[in-house]
C-alpha positions as a LaTeX table, in Angstrom:
\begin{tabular}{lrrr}
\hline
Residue & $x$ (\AA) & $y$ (\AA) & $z$ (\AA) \\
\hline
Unk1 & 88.57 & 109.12 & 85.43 \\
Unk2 & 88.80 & 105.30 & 85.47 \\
Unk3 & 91.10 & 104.14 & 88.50 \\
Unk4 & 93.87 & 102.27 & 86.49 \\
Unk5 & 94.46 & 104.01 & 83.25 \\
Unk6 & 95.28 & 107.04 & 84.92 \\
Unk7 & 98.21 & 105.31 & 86.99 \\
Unk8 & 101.30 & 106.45 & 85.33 \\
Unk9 & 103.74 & 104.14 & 83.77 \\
Unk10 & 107.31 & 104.94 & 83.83 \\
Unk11 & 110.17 & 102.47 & 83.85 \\
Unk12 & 112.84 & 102.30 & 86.26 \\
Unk13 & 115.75 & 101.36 & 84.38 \\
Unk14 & 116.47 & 98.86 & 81.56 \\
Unk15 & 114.26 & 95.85 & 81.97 \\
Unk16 & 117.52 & 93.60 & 81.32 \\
Unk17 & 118.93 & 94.55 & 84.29 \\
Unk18 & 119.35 & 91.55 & 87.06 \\
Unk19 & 118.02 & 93.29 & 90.38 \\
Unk20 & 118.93 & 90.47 & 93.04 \\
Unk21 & 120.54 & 92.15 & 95.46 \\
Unk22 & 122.62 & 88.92 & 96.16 \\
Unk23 & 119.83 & 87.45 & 97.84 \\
Unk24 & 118.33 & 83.93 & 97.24 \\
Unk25 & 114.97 & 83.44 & 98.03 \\
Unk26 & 113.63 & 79.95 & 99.34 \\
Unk27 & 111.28 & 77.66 & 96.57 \\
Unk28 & 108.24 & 78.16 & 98.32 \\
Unk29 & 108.76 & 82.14 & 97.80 \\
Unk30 & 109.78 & 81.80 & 94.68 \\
Unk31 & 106.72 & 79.45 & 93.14 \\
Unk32 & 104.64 & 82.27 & 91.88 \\
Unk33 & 102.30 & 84.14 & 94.60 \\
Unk34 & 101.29 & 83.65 & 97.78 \\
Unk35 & 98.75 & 85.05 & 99.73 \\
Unk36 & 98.49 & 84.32 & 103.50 \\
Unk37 & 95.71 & 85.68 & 105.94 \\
Unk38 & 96.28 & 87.64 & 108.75 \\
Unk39 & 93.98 & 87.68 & 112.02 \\
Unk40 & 95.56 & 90.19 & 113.94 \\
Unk41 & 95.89 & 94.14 & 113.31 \\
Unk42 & 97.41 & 96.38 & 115.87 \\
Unk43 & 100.42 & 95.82 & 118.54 \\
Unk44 & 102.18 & 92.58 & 119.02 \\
Unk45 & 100.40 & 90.85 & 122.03 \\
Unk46 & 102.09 & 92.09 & 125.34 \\
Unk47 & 103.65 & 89.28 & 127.52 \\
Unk48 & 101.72 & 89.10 & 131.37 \\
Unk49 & 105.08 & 91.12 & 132.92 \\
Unk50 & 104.08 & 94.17 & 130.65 \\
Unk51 & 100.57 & 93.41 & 130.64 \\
Unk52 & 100.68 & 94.62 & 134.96 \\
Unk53 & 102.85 & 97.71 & 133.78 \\
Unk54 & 100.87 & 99.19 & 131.24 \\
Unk55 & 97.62 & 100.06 & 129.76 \\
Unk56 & 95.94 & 98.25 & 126.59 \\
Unk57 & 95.21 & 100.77 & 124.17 \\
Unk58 & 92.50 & 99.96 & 122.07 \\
Unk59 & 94.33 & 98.76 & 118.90 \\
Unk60 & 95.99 & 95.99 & 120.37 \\
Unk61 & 92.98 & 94.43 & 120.89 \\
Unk62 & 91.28 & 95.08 & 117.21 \\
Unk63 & 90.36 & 91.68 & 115.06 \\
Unk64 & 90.62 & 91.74 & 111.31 \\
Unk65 & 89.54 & 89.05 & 109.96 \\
Unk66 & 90.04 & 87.97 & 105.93 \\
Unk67 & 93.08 & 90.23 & 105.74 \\
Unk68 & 95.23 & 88.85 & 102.87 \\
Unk69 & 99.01 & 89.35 & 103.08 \\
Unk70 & 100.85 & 89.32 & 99.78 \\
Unk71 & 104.38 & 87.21 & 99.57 \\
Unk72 & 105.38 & 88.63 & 96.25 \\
Unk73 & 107.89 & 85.88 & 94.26 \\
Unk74 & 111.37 & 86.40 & 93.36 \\
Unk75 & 109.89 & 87.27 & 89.36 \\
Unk76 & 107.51 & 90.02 & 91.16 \\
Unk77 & 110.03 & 91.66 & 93.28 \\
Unk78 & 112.66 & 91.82 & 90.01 \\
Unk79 & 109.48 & 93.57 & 87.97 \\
Unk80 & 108.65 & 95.80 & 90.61 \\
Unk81 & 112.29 & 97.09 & 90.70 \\
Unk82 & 112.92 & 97.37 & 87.43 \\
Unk83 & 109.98 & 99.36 & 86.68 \\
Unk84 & 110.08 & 101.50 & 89.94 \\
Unk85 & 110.92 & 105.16 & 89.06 \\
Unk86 & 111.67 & 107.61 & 91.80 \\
Unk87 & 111.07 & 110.56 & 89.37 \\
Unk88 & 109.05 & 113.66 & 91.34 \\
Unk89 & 106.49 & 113.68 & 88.56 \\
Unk90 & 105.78 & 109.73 & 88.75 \\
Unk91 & 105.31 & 109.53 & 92.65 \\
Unk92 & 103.39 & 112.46 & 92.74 \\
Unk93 & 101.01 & 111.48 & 89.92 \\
Unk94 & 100.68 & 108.05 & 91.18 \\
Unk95 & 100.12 & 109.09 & 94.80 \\
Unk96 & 97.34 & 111.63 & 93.52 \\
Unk97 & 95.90 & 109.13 & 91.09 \\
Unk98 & 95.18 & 106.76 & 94.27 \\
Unk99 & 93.81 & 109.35 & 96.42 \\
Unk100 & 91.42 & 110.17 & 93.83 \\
Unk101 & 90.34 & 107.22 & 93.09 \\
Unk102 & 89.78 & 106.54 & 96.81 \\
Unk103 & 87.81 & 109.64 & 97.01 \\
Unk104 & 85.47 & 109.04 & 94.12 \\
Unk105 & 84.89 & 105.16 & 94.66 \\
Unk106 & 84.68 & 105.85 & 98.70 \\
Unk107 & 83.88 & 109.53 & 99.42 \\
Unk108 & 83.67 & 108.78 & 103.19 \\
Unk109 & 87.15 & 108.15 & 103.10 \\
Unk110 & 87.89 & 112.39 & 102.56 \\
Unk111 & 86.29 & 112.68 & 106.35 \\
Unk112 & 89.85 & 111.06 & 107.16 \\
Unk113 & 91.39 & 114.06 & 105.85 \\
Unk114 & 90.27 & 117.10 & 107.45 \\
Unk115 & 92.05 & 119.57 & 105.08 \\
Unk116 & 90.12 & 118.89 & 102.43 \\
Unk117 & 86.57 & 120.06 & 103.65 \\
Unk118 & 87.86 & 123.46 & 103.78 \\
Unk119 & 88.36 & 123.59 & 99.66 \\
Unk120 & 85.14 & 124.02 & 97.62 \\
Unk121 & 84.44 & 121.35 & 95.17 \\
Unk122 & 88.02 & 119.26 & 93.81 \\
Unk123 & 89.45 & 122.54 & 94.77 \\
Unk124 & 91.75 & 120.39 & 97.31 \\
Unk125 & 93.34 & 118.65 & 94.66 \\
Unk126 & 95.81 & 121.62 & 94.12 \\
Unk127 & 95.85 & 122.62 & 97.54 \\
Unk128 & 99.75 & 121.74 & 99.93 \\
Unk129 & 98.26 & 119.58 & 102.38 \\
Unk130 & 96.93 & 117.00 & 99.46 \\
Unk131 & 100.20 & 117.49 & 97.11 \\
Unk132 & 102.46 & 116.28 & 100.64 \\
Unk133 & 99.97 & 113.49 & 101.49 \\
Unk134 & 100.02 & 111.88 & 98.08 \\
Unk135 & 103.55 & 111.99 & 98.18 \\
Unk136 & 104.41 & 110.88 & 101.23 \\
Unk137 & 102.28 & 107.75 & 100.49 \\
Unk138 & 104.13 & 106.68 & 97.78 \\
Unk139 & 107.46 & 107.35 & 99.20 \\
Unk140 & 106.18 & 105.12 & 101.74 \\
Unk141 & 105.76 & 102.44 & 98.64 \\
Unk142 & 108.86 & 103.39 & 97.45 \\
Unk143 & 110.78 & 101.86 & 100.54 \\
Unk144 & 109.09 & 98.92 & 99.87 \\
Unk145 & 110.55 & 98.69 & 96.44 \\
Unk146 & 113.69 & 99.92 & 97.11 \\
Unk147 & 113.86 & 96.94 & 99.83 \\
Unk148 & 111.90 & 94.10 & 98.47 \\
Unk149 & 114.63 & 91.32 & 99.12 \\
Unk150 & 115.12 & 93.04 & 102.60 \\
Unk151 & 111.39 & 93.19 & 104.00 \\
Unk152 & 112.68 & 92.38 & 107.22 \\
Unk153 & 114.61 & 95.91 & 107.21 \\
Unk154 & 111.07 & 97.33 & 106.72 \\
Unk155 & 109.32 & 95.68 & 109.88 \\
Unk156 & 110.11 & 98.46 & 112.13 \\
Unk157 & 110.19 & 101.51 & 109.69 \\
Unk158 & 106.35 & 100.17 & 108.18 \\
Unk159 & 105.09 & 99.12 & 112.42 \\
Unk160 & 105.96 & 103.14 & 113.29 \\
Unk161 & 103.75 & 103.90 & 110.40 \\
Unk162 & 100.83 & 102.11 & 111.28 \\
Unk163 & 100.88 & 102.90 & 114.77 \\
Unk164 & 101.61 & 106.89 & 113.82 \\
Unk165 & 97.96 & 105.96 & 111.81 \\
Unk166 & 96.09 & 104.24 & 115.11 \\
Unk167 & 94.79 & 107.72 & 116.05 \\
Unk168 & 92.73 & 108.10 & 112.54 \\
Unk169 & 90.28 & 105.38 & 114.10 \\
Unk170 & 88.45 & 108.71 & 116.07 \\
Unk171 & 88.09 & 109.84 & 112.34 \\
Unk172 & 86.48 & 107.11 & 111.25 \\
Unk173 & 89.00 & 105.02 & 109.56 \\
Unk174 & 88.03 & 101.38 & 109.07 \\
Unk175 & 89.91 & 98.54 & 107.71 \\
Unk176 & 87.20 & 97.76 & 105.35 \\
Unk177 & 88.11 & 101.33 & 104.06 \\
Unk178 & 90.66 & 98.95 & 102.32 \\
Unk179 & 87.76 & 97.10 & 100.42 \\
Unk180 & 87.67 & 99.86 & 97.74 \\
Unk181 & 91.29 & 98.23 & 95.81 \\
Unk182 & 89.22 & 94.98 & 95.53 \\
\hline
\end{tabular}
């Protein structure tokens, strides 16, 4: 399968519809896109005080480098919520449609996922375990959308998440696992 035409398409609601939220965005956000780089993955740095009381783990102290952030505009955040669905079928289709194409264009990438080398072939694409993953992701991207004009809400809830994830670096995840979307 090829990896975008088998993303599903399904619109949100009616594409007239003004999704602002009552929030004004500044004229450097709303400009068109804007891509910033990030240098640091992992925990905030730790001030000296809790530096004494505490141990460094290991992903406070991990360098990306040539991470691009994306600063979607006020035009991108409207067309990402009006053509958001929350329908089962949708986020489940789109969740499995990334996975897949994760799997074929990186297939180290299914050593991250121990449930599926105990399927036979694609047998894992019907198993639980994969069906709850590929959701979950995409509920994940579904908070996003549902709280574009309130990213800051999102901070904490999208932090837990990648911190919950730290431990899949003893599986082998990479950042440059990330490379395959490029």
């Amino acid at each position: 399968t090829s990896g975008n035409s088998a993303l599903p398409r399904t619109p949100r609601s009616d594409p007239k519809q003004r999704v602002n939220d009552g929030q004004t965005m500044s004229d450097g956000q709303a400009n068109g896109v804007h891509v910033s780089k990030v240098d640091y993955c992992g925990a905030p740095a730790a001030s000296k005080e809790s530096k004494k009381n505490t141990k460094t783990s290991k992903w406070e102290r991990i360098k990306v480098k040539n991470v691009e952030q994306w600063v979607p505009s006020t035009r991108e955040k409207e067309l990402l919520r009006r053509t958001w669905s929350d329908d089962f079928e949708f986020l489940f289709d789109l969740g499995s449609s990334i996975y897949c194409y994760i799997f074929e264009n990186n297939p180290k990438c299914k050593q991250l996922f121990p449930f599926i080398l105990k399927y036979e072939g694609d047998e894992w694409k019907n198993s639980r375990e994969f069906r709850a993953q590929a959701l979950k992701f995409v509920q994940t991207i579904s908070q996003v959308v549902k709280n574009i004009y309130h990213m800051s809400r999102l901070e904490p809830y999208l932090y837990g998440i990648g911190q919950a994830h730290c431990k899949y670096a003893d599986r082998g995840f990479r950042p440059d696992h990330w490379d395959v979307f490029q």
